[in-house]
N, C-alpha and C positions, 0 to 999 in steps of 0.2 A: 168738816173739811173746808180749807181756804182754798178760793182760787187766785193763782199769782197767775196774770196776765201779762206781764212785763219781765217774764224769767227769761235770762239768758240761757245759752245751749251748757250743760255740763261743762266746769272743767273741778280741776284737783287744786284751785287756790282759791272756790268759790268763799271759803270760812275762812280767807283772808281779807276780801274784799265785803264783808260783812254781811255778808247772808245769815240766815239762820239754818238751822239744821234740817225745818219742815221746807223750808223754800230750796236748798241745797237737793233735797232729797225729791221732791216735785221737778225740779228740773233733771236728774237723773232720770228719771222715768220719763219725763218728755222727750230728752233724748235720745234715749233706748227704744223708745216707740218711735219715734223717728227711722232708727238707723234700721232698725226691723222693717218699717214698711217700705223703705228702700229696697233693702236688700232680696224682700218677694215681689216685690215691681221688677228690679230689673232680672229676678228667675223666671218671673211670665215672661218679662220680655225674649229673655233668653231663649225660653220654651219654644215661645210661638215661633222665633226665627229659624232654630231648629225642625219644628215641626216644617213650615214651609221649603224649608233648605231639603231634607228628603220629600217634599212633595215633588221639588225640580229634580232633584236626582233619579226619583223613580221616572219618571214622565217621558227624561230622559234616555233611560235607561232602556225603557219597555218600546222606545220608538227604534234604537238603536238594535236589538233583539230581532223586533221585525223587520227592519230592513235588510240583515243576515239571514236570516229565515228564507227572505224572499230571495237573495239575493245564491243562498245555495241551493236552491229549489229551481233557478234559473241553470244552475251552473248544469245540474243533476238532468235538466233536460233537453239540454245540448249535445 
């Protein structure tokens, strides 16, 4: 197996610009591994913000809960 160090990112006129078919086809794979590890980076990213995002919505949620809680529990002993 060659390794080509200097490949450019895939495109569809590389076998006009004289590439050969092994170097054409190594840069297809570099850029498909590329766009793949992009694209699970920004679904972690995604994930975590999510995940965080209902961490404040519960937190919220559960403070706003008790505060009615308490607040018809006041009402209830008036």
């Amino acid at each position: 197996m060659l390794i080509y160090d200097d490949l450019p990112d895939y495109s569809h006129d590389m076998h006009l610009r004289g590439f050969s078919p092994e170097q054409i086809l190594e840069s297809f794979r570099r850029t498909n591994r590329k766009r793949t590890d992009e694209r699970k980076k920004k679904k972690r990213e995604e994930s975590l913000f999510e995940k965080e995002l209902a961490r404040i919505v519960e937190s919220l949620a559960k403070a706003s809960i008790d505060a009615a809680v308490v607040n018809i529990f006041e009402t209830i002993e008036m």
